[in-house]
Residue frames as a rotation matrix with the C-alpha (Angstrom) as fourth column:
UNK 1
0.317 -0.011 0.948 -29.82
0.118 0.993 -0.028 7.83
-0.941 0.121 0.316 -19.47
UNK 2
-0.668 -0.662 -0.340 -27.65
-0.343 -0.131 0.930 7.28
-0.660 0.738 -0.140 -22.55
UNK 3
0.569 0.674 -0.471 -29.40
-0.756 0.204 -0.622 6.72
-0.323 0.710 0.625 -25.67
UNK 4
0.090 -0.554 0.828 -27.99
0.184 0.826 0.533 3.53
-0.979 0.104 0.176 -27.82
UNK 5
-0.529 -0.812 -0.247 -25.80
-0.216 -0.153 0.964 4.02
-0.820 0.564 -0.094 -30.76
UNK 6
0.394 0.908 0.140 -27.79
-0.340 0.285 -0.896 3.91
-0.854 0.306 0.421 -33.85
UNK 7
-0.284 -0.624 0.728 -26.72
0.650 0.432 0.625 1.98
-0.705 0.650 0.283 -37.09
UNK 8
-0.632 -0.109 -0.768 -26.46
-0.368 -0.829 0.421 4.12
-0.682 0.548 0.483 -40.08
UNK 9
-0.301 0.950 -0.088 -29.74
0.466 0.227 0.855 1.64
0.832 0.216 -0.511 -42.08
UNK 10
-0.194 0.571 -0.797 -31.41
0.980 0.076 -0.184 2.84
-0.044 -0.817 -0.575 -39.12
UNK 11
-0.528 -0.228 -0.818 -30.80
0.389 -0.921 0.006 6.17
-0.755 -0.315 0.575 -39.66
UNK 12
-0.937 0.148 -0.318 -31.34
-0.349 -0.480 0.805 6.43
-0.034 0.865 0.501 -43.13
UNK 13
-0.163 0.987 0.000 -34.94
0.464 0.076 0.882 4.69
0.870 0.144 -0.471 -42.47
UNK 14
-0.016 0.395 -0.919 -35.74
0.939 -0.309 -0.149 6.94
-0.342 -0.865 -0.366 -39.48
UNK 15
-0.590 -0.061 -0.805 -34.96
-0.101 -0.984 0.149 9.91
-0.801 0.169 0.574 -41.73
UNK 16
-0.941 0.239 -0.240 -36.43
-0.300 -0.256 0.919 8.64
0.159 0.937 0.312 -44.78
UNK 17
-0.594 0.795 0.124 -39.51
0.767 0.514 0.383 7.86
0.241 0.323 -0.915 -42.84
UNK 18
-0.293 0.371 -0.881 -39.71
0.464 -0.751 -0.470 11.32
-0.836 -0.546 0.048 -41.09
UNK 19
-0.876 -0.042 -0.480 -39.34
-0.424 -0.409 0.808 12.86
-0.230 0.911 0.341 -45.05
UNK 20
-0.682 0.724 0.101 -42.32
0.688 0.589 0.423 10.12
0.247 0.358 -0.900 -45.73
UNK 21
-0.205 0.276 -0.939 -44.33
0.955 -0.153 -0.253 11.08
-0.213 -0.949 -0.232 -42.67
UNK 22
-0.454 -0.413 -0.790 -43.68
0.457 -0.869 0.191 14.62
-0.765 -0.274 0.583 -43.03
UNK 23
-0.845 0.144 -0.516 -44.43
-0.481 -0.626 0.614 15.27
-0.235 0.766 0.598 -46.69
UNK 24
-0.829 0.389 0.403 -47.66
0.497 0.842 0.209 13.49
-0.258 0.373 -0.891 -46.66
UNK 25
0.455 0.766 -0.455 -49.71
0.459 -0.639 -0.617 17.13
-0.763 0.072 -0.643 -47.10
UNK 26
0.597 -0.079 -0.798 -47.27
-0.309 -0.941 -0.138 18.81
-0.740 0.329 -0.586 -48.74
UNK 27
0.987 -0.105 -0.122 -45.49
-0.127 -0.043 -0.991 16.84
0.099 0.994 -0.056 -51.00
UNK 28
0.391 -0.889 0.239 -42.51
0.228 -0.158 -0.961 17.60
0.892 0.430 0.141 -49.50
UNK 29
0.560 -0.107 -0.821 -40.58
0.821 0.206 0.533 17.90
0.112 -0.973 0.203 -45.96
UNK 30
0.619 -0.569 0.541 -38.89
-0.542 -0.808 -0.231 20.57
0.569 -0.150 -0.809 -44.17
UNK 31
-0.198 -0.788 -0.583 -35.19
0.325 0.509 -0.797 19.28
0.925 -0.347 0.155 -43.06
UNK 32
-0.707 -0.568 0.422 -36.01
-0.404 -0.166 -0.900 20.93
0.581 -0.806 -0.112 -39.74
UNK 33
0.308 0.947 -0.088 -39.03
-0.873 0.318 0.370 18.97
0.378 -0.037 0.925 -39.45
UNK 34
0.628 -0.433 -0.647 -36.98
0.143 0.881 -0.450 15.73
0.765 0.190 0.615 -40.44
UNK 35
-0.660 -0.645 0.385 -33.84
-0.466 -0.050 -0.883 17.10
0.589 -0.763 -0.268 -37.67
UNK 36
-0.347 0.479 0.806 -36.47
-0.866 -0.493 -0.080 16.69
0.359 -0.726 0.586 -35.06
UNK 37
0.631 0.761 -0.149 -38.19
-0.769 0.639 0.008 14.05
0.102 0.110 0.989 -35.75
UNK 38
0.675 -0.378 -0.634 -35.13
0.147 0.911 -0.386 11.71
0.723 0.168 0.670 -35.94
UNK 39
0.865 -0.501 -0.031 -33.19
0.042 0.010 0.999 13.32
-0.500 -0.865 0.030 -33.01
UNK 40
0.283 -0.941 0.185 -29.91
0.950 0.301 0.077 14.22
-0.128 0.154 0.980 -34.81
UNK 41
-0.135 -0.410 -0.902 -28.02
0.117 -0.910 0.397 17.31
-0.984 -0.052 0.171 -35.02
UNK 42
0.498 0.337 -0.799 -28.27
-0.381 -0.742 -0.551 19.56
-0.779 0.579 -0.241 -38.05
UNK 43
0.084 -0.652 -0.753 -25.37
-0.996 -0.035 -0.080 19.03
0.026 0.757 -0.653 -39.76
UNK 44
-0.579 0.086 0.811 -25.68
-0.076 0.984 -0.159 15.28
-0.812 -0.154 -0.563 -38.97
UNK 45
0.134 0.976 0.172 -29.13
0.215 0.141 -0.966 15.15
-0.967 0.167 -0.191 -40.41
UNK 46
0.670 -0.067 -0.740 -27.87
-0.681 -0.453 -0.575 17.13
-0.297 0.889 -0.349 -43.93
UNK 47
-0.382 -0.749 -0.541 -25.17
-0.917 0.237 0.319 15.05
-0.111 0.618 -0.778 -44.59
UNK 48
-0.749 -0.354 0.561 -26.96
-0.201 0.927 0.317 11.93
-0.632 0.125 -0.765 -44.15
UNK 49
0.521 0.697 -0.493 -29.52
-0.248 -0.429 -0.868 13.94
-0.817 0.574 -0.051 -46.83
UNK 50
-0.045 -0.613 -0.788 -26.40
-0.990 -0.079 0.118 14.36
-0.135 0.786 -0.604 -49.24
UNK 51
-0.862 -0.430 0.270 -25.71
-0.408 0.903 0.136 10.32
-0.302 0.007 -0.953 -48.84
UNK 52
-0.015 0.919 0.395 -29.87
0.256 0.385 -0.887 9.70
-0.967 0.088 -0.241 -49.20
UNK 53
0.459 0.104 -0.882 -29.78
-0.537 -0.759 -0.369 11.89
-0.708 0.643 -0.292 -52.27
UNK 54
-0.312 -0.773 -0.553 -26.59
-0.950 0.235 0.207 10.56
-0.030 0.589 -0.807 -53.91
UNK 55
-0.795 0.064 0.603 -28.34
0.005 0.995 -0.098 6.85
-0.607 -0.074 -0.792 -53.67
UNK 56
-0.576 0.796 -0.184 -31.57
-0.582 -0.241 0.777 8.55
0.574 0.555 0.602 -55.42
UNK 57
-0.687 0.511 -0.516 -33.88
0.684 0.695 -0.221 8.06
0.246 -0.505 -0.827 -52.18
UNK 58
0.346 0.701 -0.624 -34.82
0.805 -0.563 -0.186 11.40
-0.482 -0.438 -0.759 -51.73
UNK 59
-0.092 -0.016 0.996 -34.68
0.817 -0.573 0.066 14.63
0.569 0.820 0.065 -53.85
UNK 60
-0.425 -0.201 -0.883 -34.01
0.561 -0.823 -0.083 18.21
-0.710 -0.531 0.463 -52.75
UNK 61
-0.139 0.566 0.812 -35.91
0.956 -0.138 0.260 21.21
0.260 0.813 -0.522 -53.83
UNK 62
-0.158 0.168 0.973 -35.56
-0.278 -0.953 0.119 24.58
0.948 -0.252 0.197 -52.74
UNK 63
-0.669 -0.245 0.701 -34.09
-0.727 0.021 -0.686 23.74
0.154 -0.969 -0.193 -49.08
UNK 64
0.124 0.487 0.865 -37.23
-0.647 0.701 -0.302 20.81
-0.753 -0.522 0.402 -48.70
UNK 65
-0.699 -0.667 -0.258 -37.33
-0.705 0.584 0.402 17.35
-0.117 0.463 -0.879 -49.54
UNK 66
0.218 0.872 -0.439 -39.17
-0.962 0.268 0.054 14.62
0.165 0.410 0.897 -51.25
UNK 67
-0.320 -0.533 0.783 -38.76
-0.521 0.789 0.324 11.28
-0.791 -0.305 -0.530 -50.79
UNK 68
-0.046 0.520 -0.853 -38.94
-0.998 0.014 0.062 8.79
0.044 0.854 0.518 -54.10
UNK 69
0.506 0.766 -0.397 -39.95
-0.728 0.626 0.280 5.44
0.462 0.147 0.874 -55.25
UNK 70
-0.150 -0.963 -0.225 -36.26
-0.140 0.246 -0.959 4.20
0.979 -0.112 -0.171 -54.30
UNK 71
-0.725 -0.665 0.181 -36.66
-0.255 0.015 -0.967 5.37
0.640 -0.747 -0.180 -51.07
UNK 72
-0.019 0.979 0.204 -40.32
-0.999 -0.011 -0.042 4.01
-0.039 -0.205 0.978 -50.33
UNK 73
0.783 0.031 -0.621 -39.03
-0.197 0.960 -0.201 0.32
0.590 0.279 0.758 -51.28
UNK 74
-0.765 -0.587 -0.267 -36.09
-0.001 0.415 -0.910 0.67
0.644 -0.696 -0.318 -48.52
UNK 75
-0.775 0.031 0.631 -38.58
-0.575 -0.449 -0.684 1.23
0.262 -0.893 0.366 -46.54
UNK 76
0.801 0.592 -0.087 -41.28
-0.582 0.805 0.117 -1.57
0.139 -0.043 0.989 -47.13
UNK 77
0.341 -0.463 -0.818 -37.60
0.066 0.880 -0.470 -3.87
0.938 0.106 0.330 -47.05
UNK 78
-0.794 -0.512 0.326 -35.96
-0.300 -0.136 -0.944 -2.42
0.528 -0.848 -0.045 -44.14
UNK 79
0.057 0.892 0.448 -40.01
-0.998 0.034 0.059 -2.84
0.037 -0.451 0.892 -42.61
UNK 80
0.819 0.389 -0.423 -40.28
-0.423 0.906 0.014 -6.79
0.389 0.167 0.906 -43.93
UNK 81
0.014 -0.942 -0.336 -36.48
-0.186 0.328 -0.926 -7.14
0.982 0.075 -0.171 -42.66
UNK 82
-0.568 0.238 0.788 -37.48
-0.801 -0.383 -0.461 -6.10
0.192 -0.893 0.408 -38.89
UNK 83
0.295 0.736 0.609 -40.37
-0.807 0.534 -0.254 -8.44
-0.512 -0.417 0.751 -38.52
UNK 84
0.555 -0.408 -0.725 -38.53
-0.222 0.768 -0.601 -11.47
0.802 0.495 0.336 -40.50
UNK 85
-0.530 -0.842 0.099 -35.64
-0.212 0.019 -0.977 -10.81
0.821 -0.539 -0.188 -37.77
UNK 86
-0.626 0.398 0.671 -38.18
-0.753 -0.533 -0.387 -10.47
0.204 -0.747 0.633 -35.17
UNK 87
0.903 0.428 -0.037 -40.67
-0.427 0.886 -0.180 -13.80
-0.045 0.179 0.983 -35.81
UNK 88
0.495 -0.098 -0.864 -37.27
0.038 0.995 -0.091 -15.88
0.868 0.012 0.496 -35.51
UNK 89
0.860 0.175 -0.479 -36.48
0.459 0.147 0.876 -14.59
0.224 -0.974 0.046 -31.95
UNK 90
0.305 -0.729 0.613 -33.35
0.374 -0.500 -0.781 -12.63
0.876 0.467 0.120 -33.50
């Protein structure tokens, strides 16, 4: 069975909640943690790191990532967007 096409806001909150998710012991995520977790290919998964980064949602450090305040407020919107869309029968 084919999976359905995901929109790139989707992505970037499915990755930037694995990074959440992920670094809640350590501070920080491992990208092959984050690969997994969101089902995308490596090099998929890094570039849409570079594109998270370059917005200042998430922060690189020695090969693992953090996620910051930026990218903790797409995620409470992208969260209140869903259930807004969802309560009017969308």
């Amino acid at each position: 069975m084919r999976q359905e096409k995901r929109h790139k806001l989707q992505l970037f909150y499915e990755i930037l909640c694995a990074v959440e998710e992920d670094s809640m012991h350590n501070q920080v995520a491992r990208p092959t943690h984050v690969q997994h977790s969101t089902r995308l290919s490596y090099d998929k998964m890094m570039n849409h790191l570079g594109e998270l980064e370059e917005k200042g949602m998430v922060h690189r450090v020695s090969g693992l990532v953090a996620i910051t305040a930026k990218g903790k407020k797409f995620i409470e919107q992208y969260d209140d967007l869903t259930r807004l869309i969802e309560s009017a029968g969308l």
